[in-house]
N, CA, C and O atoms as a GROMACS GRO file, in nm:
protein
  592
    1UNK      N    1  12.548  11.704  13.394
    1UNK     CA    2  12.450  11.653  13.489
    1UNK      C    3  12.510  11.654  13.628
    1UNK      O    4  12.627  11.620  13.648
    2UNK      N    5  12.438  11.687  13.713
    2UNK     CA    6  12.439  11.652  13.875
    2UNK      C    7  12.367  11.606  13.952
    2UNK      O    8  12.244  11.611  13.949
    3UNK      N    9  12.452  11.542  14.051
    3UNK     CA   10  12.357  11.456  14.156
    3UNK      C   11  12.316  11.588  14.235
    3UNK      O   12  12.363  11.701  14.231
    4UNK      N   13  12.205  11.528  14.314
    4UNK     CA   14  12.076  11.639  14.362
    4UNK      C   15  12.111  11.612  14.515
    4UNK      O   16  12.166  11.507  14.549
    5UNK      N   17  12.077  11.709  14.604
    5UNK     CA   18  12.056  11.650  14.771
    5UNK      C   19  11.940  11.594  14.800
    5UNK      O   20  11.884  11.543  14.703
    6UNK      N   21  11.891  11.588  14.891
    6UNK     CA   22  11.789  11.519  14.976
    6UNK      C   23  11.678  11.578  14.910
    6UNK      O   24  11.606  11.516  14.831
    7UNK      N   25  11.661  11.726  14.950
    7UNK     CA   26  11.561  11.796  14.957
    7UNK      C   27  11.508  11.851  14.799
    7UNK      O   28  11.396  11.891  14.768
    8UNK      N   29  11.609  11.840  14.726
    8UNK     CA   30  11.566  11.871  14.571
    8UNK      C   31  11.436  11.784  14.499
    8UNK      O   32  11.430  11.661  14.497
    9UNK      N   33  11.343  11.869  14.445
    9UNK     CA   34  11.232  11.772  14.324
    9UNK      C   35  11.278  11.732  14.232
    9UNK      O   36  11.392  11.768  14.205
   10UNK      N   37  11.214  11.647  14.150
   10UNK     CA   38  11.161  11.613  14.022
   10UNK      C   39  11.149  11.683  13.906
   10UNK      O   40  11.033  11.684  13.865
   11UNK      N   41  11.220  11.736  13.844
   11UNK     CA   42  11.144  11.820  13.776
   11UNK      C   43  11.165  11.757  13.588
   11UNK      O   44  11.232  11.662  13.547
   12UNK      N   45  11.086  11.848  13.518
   12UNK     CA   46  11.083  11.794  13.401
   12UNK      C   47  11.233  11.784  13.348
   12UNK      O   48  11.332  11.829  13.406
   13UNK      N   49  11.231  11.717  13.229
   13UNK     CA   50  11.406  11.688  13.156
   13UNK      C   51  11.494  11.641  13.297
   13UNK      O   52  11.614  11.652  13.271
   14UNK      N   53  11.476  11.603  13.406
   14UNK     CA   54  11.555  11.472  13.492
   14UNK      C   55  11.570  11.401  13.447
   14UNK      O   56  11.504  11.379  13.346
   15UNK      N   57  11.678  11.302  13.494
   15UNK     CA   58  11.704  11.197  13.472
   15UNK      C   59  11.676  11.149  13.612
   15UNK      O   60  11.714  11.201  13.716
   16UNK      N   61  11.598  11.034  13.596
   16UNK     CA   62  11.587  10.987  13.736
   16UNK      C   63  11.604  10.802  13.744
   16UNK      O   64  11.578  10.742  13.640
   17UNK      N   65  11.630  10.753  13.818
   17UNK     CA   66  11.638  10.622  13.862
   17UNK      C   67  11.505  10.567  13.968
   17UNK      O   68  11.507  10.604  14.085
   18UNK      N   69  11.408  10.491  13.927
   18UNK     CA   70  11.313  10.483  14.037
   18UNK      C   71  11.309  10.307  14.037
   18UNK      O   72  11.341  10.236  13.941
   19UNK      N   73  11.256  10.257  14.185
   19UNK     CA   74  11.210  10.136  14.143
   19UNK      C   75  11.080  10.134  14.184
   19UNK      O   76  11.033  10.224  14.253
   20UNK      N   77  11.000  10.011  14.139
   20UNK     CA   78  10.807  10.001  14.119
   20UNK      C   79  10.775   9.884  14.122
   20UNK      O   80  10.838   9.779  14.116
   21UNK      N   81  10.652   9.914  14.134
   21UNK     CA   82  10.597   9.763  14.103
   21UNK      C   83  10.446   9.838  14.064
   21UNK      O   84  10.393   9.937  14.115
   22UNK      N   85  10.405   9.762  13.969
   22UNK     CA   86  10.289   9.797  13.864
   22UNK      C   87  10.162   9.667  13.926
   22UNK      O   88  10.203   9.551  13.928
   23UNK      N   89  10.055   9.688  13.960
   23UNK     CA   90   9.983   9.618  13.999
   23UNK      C   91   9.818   9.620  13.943
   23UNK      O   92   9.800   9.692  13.844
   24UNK      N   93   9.743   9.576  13.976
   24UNK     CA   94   9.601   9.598  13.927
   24UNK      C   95   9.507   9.612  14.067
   24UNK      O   96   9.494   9.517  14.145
   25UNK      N   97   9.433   9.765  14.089
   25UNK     CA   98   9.384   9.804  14.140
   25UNK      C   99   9.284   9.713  14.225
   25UNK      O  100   9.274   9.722  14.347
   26UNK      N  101   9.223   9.639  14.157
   26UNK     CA  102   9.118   9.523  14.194
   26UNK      C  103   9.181   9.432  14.309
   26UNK      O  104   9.152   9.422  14.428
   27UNK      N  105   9.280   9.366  14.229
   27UNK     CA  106   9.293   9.214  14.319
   27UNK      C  107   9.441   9.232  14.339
   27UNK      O  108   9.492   9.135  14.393
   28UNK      N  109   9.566   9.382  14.293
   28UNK     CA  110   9.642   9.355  14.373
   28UNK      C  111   9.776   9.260  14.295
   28UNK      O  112   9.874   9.225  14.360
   29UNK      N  113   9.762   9.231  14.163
   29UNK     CA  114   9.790   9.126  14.138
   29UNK      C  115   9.909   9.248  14.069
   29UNK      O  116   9.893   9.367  14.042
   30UNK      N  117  10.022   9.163  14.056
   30UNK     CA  118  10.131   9.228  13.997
   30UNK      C  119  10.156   9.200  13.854
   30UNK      O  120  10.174   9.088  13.808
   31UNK      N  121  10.157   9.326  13.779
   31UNK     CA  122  10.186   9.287  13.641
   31UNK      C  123  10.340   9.313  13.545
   31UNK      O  124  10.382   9.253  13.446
   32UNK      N  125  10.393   9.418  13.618
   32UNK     CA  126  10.531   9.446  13.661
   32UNK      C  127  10.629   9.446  13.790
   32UNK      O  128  10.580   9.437  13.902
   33UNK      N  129  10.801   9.460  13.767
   33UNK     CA  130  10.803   9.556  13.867
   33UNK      C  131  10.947   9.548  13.860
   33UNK      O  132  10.980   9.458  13.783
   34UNK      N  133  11.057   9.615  13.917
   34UNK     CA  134  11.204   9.613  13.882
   34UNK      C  135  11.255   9.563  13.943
   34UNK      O  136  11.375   9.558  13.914
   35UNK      N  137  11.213   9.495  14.059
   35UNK     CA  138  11.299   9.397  14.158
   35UNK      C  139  11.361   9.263  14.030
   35UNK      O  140  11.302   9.204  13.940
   36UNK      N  141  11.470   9.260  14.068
   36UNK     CA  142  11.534   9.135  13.974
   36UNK      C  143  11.591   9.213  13.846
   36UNK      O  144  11.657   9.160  13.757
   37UNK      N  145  11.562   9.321  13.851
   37UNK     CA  146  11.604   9.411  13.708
   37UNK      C  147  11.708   9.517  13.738
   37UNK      O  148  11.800   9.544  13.661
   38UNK      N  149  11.686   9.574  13.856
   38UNK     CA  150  11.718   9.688  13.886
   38UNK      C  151  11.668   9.804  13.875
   38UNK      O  152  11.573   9.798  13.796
   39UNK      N  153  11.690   9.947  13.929
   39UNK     CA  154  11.603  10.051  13.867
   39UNK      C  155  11.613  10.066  13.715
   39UNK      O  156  11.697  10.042  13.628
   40UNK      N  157  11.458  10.132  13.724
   40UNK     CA  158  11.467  10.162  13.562
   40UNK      C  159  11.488  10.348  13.599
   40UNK      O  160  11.464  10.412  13.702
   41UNK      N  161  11.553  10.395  13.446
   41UNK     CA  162  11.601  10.496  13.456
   41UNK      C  163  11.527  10.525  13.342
   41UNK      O  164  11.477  10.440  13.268
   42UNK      N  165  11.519  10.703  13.325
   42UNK     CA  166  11.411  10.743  13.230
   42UNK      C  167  11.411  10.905  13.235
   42UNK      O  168  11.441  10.954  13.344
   43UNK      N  169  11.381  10.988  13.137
   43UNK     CA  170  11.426  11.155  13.110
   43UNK      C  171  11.284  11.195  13.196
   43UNK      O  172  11.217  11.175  13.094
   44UNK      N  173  11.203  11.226  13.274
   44UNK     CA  174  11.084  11.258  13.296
   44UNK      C  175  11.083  11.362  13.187
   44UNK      O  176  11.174  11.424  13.131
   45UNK      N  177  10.926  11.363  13.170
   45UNK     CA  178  10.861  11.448  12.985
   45UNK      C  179  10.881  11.448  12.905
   45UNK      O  180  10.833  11.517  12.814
   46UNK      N  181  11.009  11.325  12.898
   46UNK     CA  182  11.029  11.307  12.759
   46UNK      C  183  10.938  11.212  12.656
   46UNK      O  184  10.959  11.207  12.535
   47UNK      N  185  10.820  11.129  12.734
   47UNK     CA  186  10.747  11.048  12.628
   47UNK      C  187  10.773  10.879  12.658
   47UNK      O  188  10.704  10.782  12.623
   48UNK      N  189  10.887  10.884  12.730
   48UNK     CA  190  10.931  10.738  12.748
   48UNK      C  191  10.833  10.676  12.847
   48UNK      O  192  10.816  10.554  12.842
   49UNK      N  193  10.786  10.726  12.909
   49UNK     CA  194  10.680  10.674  13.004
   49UNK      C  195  10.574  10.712  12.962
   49UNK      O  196  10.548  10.780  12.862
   50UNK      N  197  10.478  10.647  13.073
   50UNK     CA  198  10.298  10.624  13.024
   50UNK      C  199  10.286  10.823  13.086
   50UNK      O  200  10.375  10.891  13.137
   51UNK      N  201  10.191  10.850  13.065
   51UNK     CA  202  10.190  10.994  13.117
   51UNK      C  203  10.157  10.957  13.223
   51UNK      O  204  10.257  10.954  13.295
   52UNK      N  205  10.048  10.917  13.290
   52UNK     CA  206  10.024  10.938  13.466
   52UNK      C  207  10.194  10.878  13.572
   52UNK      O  208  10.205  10.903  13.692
   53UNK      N  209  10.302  10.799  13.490
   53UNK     CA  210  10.381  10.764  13.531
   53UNK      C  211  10.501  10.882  13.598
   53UNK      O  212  10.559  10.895  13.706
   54UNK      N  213  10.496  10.972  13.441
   54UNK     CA  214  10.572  11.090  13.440
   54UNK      C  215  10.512  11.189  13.523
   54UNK      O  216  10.584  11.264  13.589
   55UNK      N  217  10.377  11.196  13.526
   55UNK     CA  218  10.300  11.305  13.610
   55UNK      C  219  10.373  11.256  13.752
   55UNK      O  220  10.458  11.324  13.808
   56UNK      N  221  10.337  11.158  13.790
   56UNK     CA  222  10.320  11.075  13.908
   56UNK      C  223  10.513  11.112  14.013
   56UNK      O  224  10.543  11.127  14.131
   57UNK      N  225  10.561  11.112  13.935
   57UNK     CA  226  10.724  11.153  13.967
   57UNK      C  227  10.753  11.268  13.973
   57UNK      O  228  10.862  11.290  14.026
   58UNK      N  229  10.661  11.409  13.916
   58UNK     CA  230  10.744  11.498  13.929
   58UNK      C  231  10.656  11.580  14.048
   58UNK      O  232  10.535  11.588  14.068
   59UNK      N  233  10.802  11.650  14.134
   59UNK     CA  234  10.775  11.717  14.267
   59UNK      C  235  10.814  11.563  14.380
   59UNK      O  236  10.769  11.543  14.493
   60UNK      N  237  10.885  11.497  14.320
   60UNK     CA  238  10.879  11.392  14.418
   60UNK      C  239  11.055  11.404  14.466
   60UNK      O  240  11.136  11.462  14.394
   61UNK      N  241  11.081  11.357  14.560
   61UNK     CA  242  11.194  11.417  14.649
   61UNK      C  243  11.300  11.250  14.644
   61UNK      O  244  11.251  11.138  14.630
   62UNK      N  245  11.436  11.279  14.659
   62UNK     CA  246  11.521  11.137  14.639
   62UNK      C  247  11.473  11.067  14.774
   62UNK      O  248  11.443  11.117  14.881
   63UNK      N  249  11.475  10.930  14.732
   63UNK     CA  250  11.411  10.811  14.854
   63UNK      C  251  11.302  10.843  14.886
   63UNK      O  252  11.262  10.797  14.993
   64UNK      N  253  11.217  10.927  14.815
   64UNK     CA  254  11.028  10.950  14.855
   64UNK      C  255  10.954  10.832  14.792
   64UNK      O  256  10.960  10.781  14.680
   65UNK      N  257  10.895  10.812  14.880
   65UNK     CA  258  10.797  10.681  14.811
   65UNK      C  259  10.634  10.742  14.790
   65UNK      O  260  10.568  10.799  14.877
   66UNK      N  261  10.597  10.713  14.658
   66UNK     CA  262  10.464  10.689  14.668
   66UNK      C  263  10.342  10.595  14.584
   66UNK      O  264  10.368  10.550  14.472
   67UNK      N  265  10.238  10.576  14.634
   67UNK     CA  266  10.143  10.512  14.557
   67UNK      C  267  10.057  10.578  14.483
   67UNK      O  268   9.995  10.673  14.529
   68UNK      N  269  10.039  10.528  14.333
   68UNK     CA  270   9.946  10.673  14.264
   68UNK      C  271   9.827  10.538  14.169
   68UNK      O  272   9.859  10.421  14.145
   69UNK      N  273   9.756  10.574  14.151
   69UNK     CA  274   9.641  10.472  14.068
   69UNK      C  275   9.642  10.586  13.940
   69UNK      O  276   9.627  10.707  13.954
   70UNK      N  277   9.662  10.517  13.820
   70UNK     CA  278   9.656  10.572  13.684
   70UNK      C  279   9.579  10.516  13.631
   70UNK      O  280   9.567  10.394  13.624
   71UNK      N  281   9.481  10.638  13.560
   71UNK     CA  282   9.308  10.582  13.520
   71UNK      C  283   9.413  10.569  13.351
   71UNK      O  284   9.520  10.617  13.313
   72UNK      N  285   9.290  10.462  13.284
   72UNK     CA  286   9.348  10.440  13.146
   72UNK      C  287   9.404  10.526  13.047
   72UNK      O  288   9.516  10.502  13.003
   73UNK      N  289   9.319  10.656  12.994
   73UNK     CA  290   9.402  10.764  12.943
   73UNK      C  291   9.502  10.833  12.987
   73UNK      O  292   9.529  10.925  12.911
   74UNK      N  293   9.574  10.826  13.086
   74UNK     CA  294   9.694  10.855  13.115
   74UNK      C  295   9.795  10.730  13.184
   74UNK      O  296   9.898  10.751  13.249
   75UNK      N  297   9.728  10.577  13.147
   75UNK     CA  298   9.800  10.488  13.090
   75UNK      C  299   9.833  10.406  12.953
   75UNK      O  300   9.914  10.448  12.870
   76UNK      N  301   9.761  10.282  12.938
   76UNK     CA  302   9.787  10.276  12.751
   76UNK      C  303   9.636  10.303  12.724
   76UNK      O  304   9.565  10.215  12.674
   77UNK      N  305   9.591  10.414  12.755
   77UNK     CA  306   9.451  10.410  12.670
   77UNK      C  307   9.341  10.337  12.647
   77UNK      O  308   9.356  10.244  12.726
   78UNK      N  309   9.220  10.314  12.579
   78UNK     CA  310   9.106  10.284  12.551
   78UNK      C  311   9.163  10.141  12.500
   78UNK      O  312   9.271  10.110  12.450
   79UNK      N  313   9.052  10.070  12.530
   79UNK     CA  314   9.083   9.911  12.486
   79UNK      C  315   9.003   9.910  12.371
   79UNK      O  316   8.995   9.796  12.324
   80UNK      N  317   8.939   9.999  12.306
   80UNK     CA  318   8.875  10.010  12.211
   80UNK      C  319   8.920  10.078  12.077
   80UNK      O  320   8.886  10.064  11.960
   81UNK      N  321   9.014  10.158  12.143
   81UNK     CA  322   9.100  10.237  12.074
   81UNK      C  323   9.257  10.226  12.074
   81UNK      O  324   9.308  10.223  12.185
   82UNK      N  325   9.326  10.221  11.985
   82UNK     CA  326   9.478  10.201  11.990
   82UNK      C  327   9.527  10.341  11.936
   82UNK      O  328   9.466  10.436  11.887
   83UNK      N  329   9.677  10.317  11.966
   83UNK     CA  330   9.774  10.359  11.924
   83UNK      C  331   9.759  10.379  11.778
   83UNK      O  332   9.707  10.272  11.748
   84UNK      N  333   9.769  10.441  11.677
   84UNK     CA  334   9.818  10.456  11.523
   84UNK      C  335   9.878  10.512  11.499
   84UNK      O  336   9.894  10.627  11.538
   85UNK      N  337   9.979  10.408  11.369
   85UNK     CA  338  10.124  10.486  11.304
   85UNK      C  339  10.074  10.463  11.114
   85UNK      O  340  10.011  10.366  11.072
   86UNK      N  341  10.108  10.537  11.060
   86UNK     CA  342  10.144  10.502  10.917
   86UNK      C  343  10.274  10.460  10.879
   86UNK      O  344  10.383  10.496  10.923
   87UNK      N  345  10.244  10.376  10.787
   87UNK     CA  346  10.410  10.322  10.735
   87UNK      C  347  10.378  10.247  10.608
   87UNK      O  348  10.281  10.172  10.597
   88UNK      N  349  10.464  10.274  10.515
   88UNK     CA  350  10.463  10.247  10.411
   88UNK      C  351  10.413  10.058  10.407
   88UNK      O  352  10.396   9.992  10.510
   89UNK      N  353  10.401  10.014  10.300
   89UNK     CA  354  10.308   9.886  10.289
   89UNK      C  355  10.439   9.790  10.264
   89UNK      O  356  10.437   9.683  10.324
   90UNK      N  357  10.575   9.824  10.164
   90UNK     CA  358  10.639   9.762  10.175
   90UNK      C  359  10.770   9.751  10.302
   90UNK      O  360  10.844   9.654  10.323
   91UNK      N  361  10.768   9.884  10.377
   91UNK     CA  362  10.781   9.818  10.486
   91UNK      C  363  10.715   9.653  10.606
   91UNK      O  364  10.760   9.585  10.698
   92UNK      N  365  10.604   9.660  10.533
   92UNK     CA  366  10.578   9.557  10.656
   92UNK      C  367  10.514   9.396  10.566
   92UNK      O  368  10.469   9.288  10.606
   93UNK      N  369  10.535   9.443  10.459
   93UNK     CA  370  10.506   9.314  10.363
   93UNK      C  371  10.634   9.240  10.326
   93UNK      O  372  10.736   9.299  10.294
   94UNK      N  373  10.623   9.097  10.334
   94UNK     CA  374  10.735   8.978  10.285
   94UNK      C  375  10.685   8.941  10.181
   94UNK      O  376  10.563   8.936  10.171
   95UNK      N  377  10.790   8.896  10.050
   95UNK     CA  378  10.743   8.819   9.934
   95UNK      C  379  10.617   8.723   9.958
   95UNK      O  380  10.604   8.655  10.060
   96UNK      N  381  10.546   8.725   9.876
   96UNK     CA  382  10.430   8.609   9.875
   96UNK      C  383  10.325   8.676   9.988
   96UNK      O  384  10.222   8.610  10.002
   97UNK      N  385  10.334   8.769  10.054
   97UNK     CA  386  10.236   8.774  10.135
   97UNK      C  387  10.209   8.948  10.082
   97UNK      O  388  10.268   9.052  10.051
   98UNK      N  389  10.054   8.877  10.100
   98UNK     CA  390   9.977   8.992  10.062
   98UNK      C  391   9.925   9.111  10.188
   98UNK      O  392   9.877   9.052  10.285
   99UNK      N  393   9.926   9.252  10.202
   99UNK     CA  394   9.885   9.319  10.300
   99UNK      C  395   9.729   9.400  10.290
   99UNK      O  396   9.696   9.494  10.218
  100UNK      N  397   9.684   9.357  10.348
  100UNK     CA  398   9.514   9.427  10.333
  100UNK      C  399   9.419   9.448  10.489
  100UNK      O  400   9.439   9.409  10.604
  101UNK      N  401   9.337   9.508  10.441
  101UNK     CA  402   9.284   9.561  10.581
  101UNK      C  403   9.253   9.417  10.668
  101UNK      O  404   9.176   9.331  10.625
  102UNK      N  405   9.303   9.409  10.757
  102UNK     CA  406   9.292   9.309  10.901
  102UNK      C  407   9.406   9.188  10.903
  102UNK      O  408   9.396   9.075  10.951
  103UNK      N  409   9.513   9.249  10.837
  103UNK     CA  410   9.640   9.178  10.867
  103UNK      C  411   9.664   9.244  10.975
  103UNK      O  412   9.655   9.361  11.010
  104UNK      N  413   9.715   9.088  11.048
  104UNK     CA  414   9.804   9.084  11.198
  104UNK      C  415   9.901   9.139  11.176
  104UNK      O  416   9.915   9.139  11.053
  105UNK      N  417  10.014   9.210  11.244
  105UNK     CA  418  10.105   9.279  11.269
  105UNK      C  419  10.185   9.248  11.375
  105UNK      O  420  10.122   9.244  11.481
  106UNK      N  421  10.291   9.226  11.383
  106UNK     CA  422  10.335   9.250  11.515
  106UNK      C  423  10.488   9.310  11.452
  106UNK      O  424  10.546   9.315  11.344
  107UNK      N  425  10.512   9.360  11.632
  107UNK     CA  426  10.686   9.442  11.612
  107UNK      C  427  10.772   9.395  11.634
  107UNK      O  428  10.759   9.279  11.674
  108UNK      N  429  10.912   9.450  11.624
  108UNK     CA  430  11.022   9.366  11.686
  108UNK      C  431  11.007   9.340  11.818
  108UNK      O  432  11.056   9.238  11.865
  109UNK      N  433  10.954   9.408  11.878
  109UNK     CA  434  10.936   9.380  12.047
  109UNK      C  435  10.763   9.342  12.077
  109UNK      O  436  10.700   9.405  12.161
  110UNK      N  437  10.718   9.258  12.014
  110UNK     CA  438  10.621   9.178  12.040
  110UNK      C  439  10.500   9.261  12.015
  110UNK      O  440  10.398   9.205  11.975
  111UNK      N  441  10.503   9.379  12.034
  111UNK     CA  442  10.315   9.404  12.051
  111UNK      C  443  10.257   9.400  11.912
  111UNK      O  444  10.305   9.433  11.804
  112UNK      N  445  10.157   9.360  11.941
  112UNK     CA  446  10.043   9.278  11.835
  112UNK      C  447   9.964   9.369  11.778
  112UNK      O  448   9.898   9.443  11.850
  113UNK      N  449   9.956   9.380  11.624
  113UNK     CA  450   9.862   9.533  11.579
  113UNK      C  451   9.795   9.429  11.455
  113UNK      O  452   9.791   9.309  11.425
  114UNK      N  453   9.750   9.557  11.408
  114UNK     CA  454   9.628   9.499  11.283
  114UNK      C  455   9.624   9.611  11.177
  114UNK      O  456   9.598   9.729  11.203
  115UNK      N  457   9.651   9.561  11.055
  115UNK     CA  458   9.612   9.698  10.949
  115UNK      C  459   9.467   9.730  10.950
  115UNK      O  460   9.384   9.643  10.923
  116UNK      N  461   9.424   9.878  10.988
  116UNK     CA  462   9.329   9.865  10.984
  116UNK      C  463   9.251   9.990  10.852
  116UNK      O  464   9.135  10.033  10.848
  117UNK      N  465   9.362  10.018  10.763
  117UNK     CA  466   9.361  10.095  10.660
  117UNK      C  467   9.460  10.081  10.505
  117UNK      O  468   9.570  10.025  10.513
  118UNK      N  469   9.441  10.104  10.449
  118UNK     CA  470   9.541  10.126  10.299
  118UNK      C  471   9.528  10.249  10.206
  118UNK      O  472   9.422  10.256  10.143
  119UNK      N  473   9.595  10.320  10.192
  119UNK     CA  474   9.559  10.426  10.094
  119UNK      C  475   9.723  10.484  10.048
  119UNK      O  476   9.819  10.524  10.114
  120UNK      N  477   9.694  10.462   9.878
  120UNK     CA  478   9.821  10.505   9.831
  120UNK      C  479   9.978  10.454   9.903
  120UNK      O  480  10.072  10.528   9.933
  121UNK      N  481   9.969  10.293   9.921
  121UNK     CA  482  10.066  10.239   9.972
  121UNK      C  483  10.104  10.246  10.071
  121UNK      O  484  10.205  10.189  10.112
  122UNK      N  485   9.997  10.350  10.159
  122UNK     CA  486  10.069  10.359  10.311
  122UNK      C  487   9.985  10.246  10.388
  122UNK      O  488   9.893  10.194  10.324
  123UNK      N  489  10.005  10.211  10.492
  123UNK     CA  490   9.910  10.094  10.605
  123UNK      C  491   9.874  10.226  10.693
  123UNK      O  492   9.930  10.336  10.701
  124UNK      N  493   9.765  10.176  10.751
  124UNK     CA  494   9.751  10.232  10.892
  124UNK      C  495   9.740  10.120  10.984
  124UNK      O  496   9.661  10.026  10.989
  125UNK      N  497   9.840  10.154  11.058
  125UNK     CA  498   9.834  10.022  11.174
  125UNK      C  499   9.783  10.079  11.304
  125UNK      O  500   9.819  10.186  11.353
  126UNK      N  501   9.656   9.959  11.377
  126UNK     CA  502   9.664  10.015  11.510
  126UNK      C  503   9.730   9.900  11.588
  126UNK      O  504   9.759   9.786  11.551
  127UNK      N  505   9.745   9.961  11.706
  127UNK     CA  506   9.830   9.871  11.832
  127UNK      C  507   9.722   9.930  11.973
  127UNK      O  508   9.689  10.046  12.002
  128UNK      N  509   9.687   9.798  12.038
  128UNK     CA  510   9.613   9.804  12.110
  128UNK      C  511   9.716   9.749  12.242
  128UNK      O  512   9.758   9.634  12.237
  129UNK      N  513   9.743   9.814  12.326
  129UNK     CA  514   9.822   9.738  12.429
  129UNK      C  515   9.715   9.668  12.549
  129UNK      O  516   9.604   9.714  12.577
  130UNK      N  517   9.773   9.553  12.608
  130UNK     CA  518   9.777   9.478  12.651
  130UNK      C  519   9.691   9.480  12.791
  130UNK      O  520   9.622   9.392  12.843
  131UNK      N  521   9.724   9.616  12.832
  131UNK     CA  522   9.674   9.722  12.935
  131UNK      C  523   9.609   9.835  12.936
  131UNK      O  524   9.623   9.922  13.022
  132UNK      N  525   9.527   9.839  12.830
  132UNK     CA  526   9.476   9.930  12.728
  132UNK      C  527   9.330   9.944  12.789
  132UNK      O  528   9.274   9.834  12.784
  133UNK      N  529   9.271  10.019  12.832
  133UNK     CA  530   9.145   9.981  12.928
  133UNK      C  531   9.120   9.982  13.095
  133UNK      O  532   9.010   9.995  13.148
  134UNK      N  533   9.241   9.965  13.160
  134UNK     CA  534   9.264   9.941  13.289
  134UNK      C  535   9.308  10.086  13.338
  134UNK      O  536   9.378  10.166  13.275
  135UNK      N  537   9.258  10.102  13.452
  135UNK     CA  538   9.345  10.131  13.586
  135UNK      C  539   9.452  10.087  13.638
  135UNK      O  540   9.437   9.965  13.652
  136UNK      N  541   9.579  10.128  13.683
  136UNK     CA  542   9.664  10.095  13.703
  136UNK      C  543   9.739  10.125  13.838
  136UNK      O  544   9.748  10.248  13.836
  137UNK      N  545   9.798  10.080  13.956
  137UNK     CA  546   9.872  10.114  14.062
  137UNK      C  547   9.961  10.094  14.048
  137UNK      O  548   9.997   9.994  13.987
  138UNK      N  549  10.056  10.197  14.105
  138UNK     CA  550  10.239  10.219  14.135
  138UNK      C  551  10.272  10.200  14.288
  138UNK      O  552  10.193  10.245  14.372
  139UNK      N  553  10.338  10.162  14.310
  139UNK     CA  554  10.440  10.216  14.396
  139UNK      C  555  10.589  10.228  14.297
  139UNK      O  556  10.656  10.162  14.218
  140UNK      N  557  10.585  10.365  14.366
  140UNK     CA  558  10.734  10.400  14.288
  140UNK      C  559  10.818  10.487  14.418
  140UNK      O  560  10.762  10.542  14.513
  141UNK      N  561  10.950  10.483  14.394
  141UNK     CA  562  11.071  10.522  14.526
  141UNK      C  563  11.188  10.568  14.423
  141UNK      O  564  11.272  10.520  14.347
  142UNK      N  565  11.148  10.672  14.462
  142UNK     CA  566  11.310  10.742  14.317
  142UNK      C  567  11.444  10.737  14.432
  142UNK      O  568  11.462  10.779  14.546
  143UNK      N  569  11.530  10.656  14.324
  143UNK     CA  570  11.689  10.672  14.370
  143UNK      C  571  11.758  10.711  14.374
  143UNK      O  572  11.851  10.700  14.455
  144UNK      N  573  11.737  10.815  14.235
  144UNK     CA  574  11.861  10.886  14.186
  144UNK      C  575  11.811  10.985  14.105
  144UNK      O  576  11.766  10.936  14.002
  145UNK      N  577  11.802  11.106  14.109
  145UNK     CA  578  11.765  11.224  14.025
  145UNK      C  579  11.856  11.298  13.978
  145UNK      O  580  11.891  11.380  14.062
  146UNK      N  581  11.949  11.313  13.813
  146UNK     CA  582  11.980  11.384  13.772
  146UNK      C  583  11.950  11.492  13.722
  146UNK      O  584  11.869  11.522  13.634
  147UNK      N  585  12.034  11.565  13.798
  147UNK     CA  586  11.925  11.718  13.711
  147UNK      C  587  12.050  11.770  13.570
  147UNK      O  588  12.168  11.784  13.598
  148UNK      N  589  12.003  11.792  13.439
  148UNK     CA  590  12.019  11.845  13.336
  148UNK      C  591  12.063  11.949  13.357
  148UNK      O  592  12.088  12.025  13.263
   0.00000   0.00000   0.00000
């Protein structure tokens, strides 16, 4: 890996360092942001980000700032619609508890799902995020762009 000059982009498989703040289009109100954290760092196209996030960074230049509004499908999606994974039933079942369609779910890192299927021991779980429905605003300022 190498550090980039001034004038170099974004491009896909970077490694980049940016900081943000995540807000709501309407009223402005902040729902993220990395101040107190530090930058967050992240592969652009690799999946780790929301897509309008990853779109939103590439072609963007070191210390470029910009503001981008991300409509819901290229943030977490339909509030009507989630995320779905399959996974086996005794993965997510404890002794004494039974698993059937409209068991709560949740993950090691908090987000909240629901079985919303069973067939041949597998679950289908959906996960509806939190922000699932919304529009979304950035400001984002990349710090550091490794290029691969």
């Amino acid at each position: 890996m190498e550090k980039v000059s001034k004038g170099e982009k974004v491009g896909k498989g970077d490694i980049v360092k940016v900081e943000y703040i995540g807000s709501y289009p309407e009223d402005g109100e902040v729902f993220d942001a990395s101040e107190d954290r530090g930058p967050l760092e992240f592969e652009v196209g690799a999946g780790q980000m929301i897509k309008g996030f990853d779109k939103a960074v590439l072609g963007m230049k070191l210390d470029e700032e910009k503001d981008v509004i991300i409509p819901p499908e290229d943030a977490y999606g339909s509030a009507e619609e989630g995320q779905k994974i399959e996974i086996a039933i005794d993965r997510i079942s404890s002794p004494g508890q039974e698993v059937k369609v409209g068991t709560p779910i949740a993950t090691t890192t908090g987000q909240a799902g629901k079985v919303i299927a069973i067939k041949n021991g597998i679950a289908t779980l959906e996960f509806i995020h939190p922000l699932a429905g919304r529009s979304l605003h950035f400001w984002i300022k990349i710090v550091d762009i490794q290029k691969q």
